[in-house]
N, C-alpha and C positions, 0 to 999 in steps of 0.2 A: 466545803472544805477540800472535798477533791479535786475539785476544777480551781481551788486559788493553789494547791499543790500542783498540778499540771500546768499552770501558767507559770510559775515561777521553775519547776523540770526546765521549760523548755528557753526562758530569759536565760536561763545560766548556758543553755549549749547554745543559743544564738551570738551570747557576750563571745562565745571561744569556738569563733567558726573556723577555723582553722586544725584547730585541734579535733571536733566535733567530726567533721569531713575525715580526717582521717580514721579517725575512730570509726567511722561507720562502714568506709570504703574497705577498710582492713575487716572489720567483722562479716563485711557481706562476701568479700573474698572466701574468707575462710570458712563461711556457712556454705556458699556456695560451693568449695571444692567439697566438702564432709556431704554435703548432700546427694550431689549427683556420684561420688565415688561409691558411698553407702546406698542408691539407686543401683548402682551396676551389679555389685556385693550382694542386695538381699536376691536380686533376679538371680544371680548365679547359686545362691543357697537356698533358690526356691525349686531348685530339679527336684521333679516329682515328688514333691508334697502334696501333690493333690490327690495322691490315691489313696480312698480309706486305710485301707490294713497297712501303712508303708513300712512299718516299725517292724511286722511281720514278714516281710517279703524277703525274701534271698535269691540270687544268683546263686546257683549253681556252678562253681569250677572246677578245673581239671588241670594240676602240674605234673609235668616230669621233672626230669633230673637236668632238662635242657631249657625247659620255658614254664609261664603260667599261662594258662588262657582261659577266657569267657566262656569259651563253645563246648558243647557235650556232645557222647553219641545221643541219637534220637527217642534210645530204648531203655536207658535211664531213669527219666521223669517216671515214668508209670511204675517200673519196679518200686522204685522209691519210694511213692505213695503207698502201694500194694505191702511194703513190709518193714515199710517206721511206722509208729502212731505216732512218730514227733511231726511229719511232713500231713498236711490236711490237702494241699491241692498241688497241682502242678499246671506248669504249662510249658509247651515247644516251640517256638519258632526260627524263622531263620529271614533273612533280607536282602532280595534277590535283585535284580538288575533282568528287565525284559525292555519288550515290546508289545505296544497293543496296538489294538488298531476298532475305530467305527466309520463304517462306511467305506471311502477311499485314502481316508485319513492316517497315516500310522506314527505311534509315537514311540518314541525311547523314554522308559520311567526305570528308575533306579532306587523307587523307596516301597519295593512292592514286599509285603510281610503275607508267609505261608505261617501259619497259625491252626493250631488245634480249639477243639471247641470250648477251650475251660481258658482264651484267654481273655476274654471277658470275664472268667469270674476272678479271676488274680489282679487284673489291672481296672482302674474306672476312668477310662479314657472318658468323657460325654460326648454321650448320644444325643443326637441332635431329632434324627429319625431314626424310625424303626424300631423293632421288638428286640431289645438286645440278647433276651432268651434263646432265640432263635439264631441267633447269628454264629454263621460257622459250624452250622450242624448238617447245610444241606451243600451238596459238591458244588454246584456251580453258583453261588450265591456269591457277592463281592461287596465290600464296603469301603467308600470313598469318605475322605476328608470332603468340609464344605468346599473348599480352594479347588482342589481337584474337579470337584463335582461341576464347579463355575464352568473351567475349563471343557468339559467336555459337552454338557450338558446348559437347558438353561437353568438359570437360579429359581431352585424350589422346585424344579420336573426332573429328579435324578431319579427318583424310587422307580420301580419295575424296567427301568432303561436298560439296554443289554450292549454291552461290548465285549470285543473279543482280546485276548491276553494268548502269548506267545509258550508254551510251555515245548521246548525241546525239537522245535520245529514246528507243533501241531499246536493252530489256534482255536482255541475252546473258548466256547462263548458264555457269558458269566449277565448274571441277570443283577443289578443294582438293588440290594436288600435293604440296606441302612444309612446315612451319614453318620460320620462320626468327628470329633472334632482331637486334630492334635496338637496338642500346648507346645510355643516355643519350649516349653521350661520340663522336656521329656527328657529323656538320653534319648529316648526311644523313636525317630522320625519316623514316618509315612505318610504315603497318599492313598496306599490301595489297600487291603485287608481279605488273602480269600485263605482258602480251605487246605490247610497243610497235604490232606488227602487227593487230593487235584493234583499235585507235583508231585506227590510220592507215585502215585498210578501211571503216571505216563514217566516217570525218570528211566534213563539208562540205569543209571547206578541202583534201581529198588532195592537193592540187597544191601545197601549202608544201613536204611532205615531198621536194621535188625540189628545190624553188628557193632559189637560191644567196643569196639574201637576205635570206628568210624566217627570221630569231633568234625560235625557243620552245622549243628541247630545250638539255640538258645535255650537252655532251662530255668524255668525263674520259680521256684517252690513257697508255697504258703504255709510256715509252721502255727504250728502251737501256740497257745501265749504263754511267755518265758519260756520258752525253750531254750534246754543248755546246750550251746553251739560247741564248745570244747566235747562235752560228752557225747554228742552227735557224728564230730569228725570221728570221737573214736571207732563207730559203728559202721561209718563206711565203709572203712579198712574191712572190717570183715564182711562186711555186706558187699561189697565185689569182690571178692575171692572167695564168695558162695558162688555166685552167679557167673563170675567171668575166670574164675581160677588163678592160680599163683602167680601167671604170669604177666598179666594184667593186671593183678593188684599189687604187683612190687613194682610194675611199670608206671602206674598212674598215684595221682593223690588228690584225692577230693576234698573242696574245702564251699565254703560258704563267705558271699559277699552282702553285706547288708544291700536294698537297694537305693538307700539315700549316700551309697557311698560309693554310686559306681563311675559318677559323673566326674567328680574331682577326683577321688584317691586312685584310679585305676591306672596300674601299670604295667595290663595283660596284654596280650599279642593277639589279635582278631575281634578287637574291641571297636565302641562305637566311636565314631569321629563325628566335628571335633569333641576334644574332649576338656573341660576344665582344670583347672589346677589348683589344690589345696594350696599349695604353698604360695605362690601367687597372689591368691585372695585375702591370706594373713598379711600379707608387704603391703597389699590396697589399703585394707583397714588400718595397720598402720601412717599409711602414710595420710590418710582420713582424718586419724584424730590426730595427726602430727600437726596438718594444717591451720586443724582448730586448734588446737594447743599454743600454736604460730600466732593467730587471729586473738587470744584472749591476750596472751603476754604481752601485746601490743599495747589492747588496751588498760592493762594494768599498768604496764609503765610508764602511758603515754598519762594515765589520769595521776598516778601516783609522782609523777613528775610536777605538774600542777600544783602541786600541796605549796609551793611558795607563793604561787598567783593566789591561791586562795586561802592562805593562809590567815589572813587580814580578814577576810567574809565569814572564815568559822571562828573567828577568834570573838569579834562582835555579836555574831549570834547568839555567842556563848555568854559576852556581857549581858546580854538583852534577855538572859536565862533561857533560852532556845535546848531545850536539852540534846545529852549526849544520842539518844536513840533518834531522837528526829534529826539529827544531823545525818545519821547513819543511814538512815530511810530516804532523807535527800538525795544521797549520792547514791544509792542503790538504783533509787526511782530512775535517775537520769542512768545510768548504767541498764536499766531495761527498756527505758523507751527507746536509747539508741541501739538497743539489740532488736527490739522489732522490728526499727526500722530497716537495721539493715538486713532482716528476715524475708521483709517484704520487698525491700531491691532484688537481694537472691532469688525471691520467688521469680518477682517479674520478668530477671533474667532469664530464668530455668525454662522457662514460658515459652520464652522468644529464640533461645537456643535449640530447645528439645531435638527438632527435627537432626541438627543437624548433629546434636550429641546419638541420638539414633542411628545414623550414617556412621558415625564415628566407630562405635562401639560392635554396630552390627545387631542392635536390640531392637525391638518395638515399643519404646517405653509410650505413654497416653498421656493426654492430659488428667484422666481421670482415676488411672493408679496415682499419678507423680499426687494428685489433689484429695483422695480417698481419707475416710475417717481418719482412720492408723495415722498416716501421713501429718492429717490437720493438727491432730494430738501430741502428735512430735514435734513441730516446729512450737506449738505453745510450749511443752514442755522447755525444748533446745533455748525458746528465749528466754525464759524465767534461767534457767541454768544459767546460760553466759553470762546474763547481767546479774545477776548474785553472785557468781563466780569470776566475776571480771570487774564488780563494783564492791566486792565487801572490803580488800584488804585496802585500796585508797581511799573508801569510806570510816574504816578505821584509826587509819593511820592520819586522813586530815582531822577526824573528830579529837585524835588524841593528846593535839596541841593545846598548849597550856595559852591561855590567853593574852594572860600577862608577858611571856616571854616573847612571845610574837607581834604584840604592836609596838613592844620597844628595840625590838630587832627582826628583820629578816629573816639573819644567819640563823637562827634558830631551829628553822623550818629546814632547812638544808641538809643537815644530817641523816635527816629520817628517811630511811625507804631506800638510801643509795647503793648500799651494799645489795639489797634482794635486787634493785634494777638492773647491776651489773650482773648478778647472776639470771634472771629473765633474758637480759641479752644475748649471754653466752649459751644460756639452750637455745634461744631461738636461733639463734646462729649453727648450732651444731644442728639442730635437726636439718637446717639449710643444706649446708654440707652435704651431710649424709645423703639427703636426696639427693643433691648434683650428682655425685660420685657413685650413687645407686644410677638415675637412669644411664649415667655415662657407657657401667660396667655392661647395663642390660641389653642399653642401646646394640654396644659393640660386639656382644656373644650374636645375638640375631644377625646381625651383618654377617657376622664369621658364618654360622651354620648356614647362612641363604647365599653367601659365595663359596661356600666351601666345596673342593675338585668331589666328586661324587665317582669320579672311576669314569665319566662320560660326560659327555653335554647334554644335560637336561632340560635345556632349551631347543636344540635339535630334534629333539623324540616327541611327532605328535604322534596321536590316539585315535583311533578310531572304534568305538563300544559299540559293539553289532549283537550283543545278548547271546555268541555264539552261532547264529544266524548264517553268518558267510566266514567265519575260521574257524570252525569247528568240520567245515565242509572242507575237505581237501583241496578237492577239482575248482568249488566257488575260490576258496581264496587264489589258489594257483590262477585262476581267469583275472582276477583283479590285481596280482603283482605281476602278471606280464604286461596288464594295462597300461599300468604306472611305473614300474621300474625305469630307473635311464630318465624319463622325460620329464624336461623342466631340472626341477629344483629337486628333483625325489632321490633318492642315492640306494635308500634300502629298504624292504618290507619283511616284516617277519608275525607271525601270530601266536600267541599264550593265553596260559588262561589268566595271566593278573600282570603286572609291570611295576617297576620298581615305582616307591610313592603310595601304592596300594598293597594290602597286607596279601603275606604269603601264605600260602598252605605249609603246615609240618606234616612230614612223616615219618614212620619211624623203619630204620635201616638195620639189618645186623652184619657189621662187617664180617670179610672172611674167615675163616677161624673161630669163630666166635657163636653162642645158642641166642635160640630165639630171647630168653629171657635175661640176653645181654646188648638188646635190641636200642639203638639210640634214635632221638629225633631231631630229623634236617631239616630247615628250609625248605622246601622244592616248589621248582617254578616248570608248569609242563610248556614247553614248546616247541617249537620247529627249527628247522636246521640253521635258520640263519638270526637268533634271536642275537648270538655274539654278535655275528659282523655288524647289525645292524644298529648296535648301542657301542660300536667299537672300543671294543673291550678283547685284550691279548687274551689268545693261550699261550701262557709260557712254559708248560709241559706236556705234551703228545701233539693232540691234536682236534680241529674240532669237528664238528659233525659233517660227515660228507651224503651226500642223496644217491649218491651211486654204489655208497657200500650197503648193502640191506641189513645187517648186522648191526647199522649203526641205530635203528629204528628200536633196540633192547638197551645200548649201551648208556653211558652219561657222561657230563663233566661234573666235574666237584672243583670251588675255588681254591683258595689259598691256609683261607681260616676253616675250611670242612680236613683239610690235611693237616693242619694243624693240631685239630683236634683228635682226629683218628690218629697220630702219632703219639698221643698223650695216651691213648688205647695199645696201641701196640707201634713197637719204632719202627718197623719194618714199611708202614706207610712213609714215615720222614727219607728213608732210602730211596723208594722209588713205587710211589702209587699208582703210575701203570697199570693196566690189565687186572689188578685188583678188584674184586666182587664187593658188594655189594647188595645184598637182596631186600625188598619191599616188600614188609610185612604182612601188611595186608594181601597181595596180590602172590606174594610166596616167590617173586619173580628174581631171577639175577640179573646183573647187570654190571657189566664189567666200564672200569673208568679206562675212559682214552683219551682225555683232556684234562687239566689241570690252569681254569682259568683266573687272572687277576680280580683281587678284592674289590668287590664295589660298592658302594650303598644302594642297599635297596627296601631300606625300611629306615624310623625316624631316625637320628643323627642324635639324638639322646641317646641311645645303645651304641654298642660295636657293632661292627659288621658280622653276622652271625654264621656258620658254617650254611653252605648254598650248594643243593643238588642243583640241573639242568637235565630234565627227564623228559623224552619226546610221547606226547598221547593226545593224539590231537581232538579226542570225543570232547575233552574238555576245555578247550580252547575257548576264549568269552570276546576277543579284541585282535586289533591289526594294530600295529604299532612302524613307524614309517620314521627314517632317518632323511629329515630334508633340510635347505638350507635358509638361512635366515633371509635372504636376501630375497625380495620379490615373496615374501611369505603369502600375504594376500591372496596375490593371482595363482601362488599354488594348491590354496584350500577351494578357490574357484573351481579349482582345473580338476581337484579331488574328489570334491562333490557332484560337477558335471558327470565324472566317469561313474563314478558311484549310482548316481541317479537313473543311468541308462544300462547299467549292469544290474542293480537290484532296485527296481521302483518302490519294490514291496517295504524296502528297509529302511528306517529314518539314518540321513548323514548325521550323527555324531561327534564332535570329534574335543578334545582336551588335548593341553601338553603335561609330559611329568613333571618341569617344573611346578608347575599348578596344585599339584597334586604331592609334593615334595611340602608346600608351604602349609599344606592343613595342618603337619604336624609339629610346626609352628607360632603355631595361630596364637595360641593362650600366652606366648611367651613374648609376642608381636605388639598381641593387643594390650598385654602387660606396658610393655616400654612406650607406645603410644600414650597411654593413660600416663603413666610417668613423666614425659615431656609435656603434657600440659599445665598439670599441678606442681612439678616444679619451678617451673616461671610464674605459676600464681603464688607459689609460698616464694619468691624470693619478691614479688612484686608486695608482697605482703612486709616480708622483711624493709622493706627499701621504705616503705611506708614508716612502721614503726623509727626506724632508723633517720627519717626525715624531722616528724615528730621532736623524738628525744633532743635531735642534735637543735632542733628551734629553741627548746626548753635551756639545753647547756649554753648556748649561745647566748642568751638572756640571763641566767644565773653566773656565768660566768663576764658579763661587759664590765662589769666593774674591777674586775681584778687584772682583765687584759685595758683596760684604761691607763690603768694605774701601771703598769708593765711599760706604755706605748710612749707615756709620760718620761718613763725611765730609761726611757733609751731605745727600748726592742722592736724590731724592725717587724712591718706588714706579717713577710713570709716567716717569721719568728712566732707568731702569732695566732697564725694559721697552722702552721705544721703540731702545733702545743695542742691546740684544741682535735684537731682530729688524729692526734697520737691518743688521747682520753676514750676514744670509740677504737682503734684500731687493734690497739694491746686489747681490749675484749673481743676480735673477731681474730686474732692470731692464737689466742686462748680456745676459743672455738675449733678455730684448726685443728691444731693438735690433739683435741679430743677427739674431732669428727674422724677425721682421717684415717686413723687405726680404728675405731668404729665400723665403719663404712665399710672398710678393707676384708675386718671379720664375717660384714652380715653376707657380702657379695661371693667372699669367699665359700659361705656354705651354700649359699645360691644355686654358685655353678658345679657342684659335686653331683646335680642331678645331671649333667652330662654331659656325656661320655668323651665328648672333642671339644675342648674348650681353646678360647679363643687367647686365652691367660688374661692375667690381671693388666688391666691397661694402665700401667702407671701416669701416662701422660693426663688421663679422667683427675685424679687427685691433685694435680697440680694446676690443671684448667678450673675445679673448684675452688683451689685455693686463691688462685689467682682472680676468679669474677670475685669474691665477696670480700676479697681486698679493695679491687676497680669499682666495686658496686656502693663501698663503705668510704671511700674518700669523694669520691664524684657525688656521694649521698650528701655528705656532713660538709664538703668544701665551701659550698654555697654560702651557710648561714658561718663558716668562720673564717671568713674573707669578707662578709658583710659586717661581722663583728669587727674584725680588724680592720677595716677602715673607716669604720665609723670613729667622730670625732670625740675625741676624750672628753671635753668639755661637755656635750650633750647627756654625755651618761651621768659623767660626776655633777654633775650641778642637778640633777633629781635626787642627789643623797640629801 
């Protein structure tokens, strides 16, 4: 019974190959985008999920009245523990940038984590080797990711190996304890893993790790089960203004971040990169099931169209007392098989793509998550779905023809169904839209922020990351800008501890006039005298730092927006900020301004430009930063590294541009619009389909009326313009809806930032414009082939 039901499934889609082909090309389109979108989607909603307690885990934060951020002091976590019962564990870290070195070898690593010994018991990174008991409890112990391990060592002989790791100048040798393995799908990167107390014992700065103000490590606390996070924050408030007093606890505010929410919803200042995007991920899935939504409408109107081709097939069946439920089962049947099928087109696509949707994306996806139980469960579910949901309503609708009325006419059959086709059209078409006019808007804000003036050319500023190695040294960097200065391509050197592109340090200032406990936080970038010239950038008030006045080694510049804001404090800055103090909190130190220089970006372009010290200390200096020229770029990293190489053998050459580094805070919204220009040329190729379809159908239902028309007088182009004015007033319908739609969803889009490129009106009307082009070039074909066909042909089948 089943296989004469299966053979006669598939005589009916072989009878209507035409249509059959469509149908399936369209559903494999559209399984195919819902799939690999909803691939990209569940990897992005799978950050850290893998650690047991995640439900319980929290971040740890710290806002003022100026910012929010990630980072805590050090001395924090333990209090904490020591006098909540809500908090059960804690842990510290921070994410450093050195150098190691085995043997002769030295390297630059930038994902090196100082950790305390409880941060194995908050997180379950896996262990691959070793005692994870033990790990982080003995000073020179270190633990490598497998990848790392590869690299330095051979595969499976890491354990007891020893290399040596860069701490402040002095290299401490570290004995290989553990592997351990880190999930793309962490916030949390690294390669190395050692002992927080190794960096606190040799640091210049050991005196942070006590102080109540001092934000540069990471807290991640493990509460309670149900613990109440509202009545929690209330307790901090007082729980630091036990410990740290009134002026600290009116200064700061602690709050708590789930950790499944720190990847997407984070919008702190000294956070991890890159970093996801909530909103983002809601437009994907949207546009996910928009596609399949695109892909079913197809086939419903493309089958539901049909009902006159088969009108005559269920009408006899029905003489032959064939009942109304096995009719119904007929066309469902044929509505799932060709949903498998084109399951298993999309599969074998997905297949042969993978790699290079990997590439695309920037994922690792496998053959064997894409193929995994979950996975196998869902495409059987997904195809019972679509062909139930894509075969019941023209399974209905042909079962529901009366028998009699259909073999003694046609036109009978005609009626039914046209109105819901016309409305399937008009969605399909408006979701069309909306996407064009979506990637359009996306497209063009990304252009805007990746050419937008930054204050500089941030393609002229390479980098050099030395771990502080050689600018942090006075005399070393001074030996290597008189190397390179002038020669070649090189124009300018300067050293800091971080560069615009990468996150700054805040501190907190109290202007003149003014108590400690009215203390604000700036920006501040520490560097050396020539950090202006060398990113040429004006001062447009006083002056900038000179090396012959020694006085200038206390003093600072402040931008445009840090005066800005101190005038909002007191007006007498808006007069004349000059010679004005300034003192640093932490360090109690004054510091008069004698420069007042031009606004520029130096963190993401989703913010404004935020108030910006320029403070000279050069103990913390991390980088050389060099204004060269594009021209001959090549032979001047040659010429960079040469010098570099015989001035410091010891040091690995390094080197980045801030463009580069400019574009990670991009990324999500990059790879957003990438994603977007894909899948909207598959849903419009989708559209063009169904649209192909229909107009074959209307051409065919309509030859006899334009016969009789052709008969009467009306010309070819008369004929033609008739038939595709019947599709067009539905996709002008479209329009209008889409348009103002579009306009809405893009508009709240770009309210997350802060310099927008404005609404590209020309995007709306190039939408408009393709599914106009897309819908006559669609439907022309088959009503130009109608209209010239000859009238006698058709009328003498009446």
């Amino acid at each position: 019974m089943f296989k004469l039901f299966l053979k006669s499934v598939f005589r009916s889609l072989v009878r209507q190959k035409m249509y059959t082909t469509i149908n399936i090309i369209g559903l494999m389109i559209g399984i195919l985008s819902f799939s690999l979108i909803m691939l990209y989607v569940s990897d992005e909603n799978s950050f850290d999920q893998f650690h047991e307690n995640k439900g319980r885990i929290y971040r740890l934060t710290s806002s003022n009245k100026e910012k929010r951020g990630g980072i805590t002091p050090y001395v924090w976590g333990q209090y904490l523990k020591n006098d909540l019962p809500e908090v059960e564990n804690y842990t510290t870290f921070q994410i450093l940038s050195t150098t190691t070195r085995i043997g002769n070898d030295v390297f630059t690593e930038d994902k090196v984590i100082t950790a305390d010994s409880t941060f194995f018991e908050i997180f379950d990174f896996p262990v691959l080797e070793g005692n994870k008991k033990k790990f982080l409890t003995e000073p020179n112990k270190i633990l490598l990711t497998s990848e790392t391990a590869g690299r330095y060592f051979s595969a499976g002989d890491a354990i007891g190996k020893t290399l040596e790791m860069n701490h402040y100048g002095t290299f401490v040798n570290y004995e290989v304890a553990g592997i351990v393995d880190c999930p793309n799908n962490s916030h949390i990167q690294f390669d190395f893993i050692i002992p927080i107390h190794n960096v606190k014992r040799l640091s210049n700065n050991s005196w942070a790790y006590e102080h109540w103000r001092a934000h540069f490590v990471n807290t991640y606390l493990l509460l309670s089960e149900n613990p109440n996070i509202e009545g929690l924050g209330r307790k901090f408030e007082d729980w630091l203004f036990n410990h740290a007093g009134e002026e600290v606890s009116k200064t700061y505010t602690l709050g708590l971040q789930p950790l499944l929410d720190i990847y997407q919803k984070t919008d702190f200042s000294f956070d991890f990169q890159p970093r996801g995007d909530e909103q983002n991920i809601q437009i994907l899935r949207i546009v996910a099931l928009g596609i399949l939504l695109m892909a079913l409408i197809n086939f419903i109107n493309i089958t539901s169209a049909q009902s006159l081709r088969r009108a005559k097939e269920v009408s006899l069946k029905k003489v032959l007392g064939v009942k109304k439920t096995s009719l119904i089962q007929q066309f469902v049947g044929e509505s799932i098989v060709v949903s498998i099928l084109a399951i298993l087109l999309s599969a074998v696509i997905i297949l042969l793509i993978l790699p290079y949707f990997n590439d695309f994306t920037n994922k690792n996806f496998t053959i064997q998550e894409l193929f995994s139980l979950g996975n196998i469960l869902f495409l059987i579910v997904l195809s019972l779905f679509v062909g139930i949901a894509s075969g019941l309503y023209p399974a209905i609708l042909l079962a529901s023809y009366k028998a009699v009325s259909i073999l003694s006419s046609r036109s009978a059959a005609r009626s039914k169904g046209a109105m819901a086709r016309k409305v399937l059209v008009i969605t399909q078409f408006t979701l069309t839209v909306v996407l064009l006019t979506s990637t359009g808007v996306i497209y063009n804000q990304v252009e805007y922020m990746g050419k937008k003036n930054l204050g500089f050319d941030k393609e002229q500023i390479l980098v050099i990351e030395d771990g502080g190695e050689v600018s942090s040294d006075v005399q070393k960097a001074q030996l290597f800008r008189e190397q390179v200065t002038g020669i070649g391509q090189i124009h300018a050197v300067t050293c800091s501890n971080t560069f615009p592109g990468r996150q700054t340090w805040s501190m907190r200032y109290i202007p003149e006039g003014f108590t400690a406990e009215e203390s604000h936080s700036f920006s501040t970038i520490f560097a050396d005298h020539d950090f202006l010239k060398t990113y040429g950038v004006e001062v447009i008030k006083g002056r900038d730092f000179n090396r012959n006045i020694y006085s200038d080694s206390t003093a600072i510049l402040i931008n445009e927006a840090a005066v800005g804001f101190l005038a909002n404090i007191d007006p007498k800055w808006a007069v004349n900020p000059l010679e004005k103090e300034l003192t640093l909190s932490y360090l109690n130190s004054k510091s008069k301004v004698i420069g007042v220089f031009e606004n520029f970006h130096f963190e993401s372009l989703k913010t404004e430009i935020n108030p910006l010290i320029i403070y000279i200390l050069p103990n913390d200096f991390h980088s050389l930063q060099l204004r060269v020229s594009l021209d001959g770029i090549n032979e001047t990293i040659t010429y960079l590294e040469n010098t570099w190489q015989k001035l410091y053998p010891d040091v690995p050459f390094s080197y980045t541009f801030v463009d580069k580094e400019f574009a990670t805070y991009l990324k999500a919204d990059q790879q957003l619009g990438k994603l977007l220009q894909i899948f909207t040329i598959l849903s419009l190729i989708v559209a063009i389909l169904g649209l192909f379809g229909l107009a074959s159908f209307l051409a065919f239902e309509k030859a006899k009326e334009m016969s009789i028309r052709k008969v009467m007088g009306a010309s070819e182009k008369q004929l033609t313009i008739q038939l595709s004015w019947l599709f067009l007033r539905l996709i002008l319908i479209a329009n209008l809806m889409a348009i103002p739609l579009g306009y809405f969803l893009m508009s709240k889009w770009m309210e997350g930032f802060a310099y927008r490129a404005g609404m590209p009106h020309g995007v709306f009307a190039l939408a408009f414009g393709v599914t106009v082009i897309v819908t006559l070039g669609t439907i022309t074909y088959h009503a130009v082939r109608t209209a010239m066909t000859n009238p006698v042909e058709i009328l003498a089948q009446e």
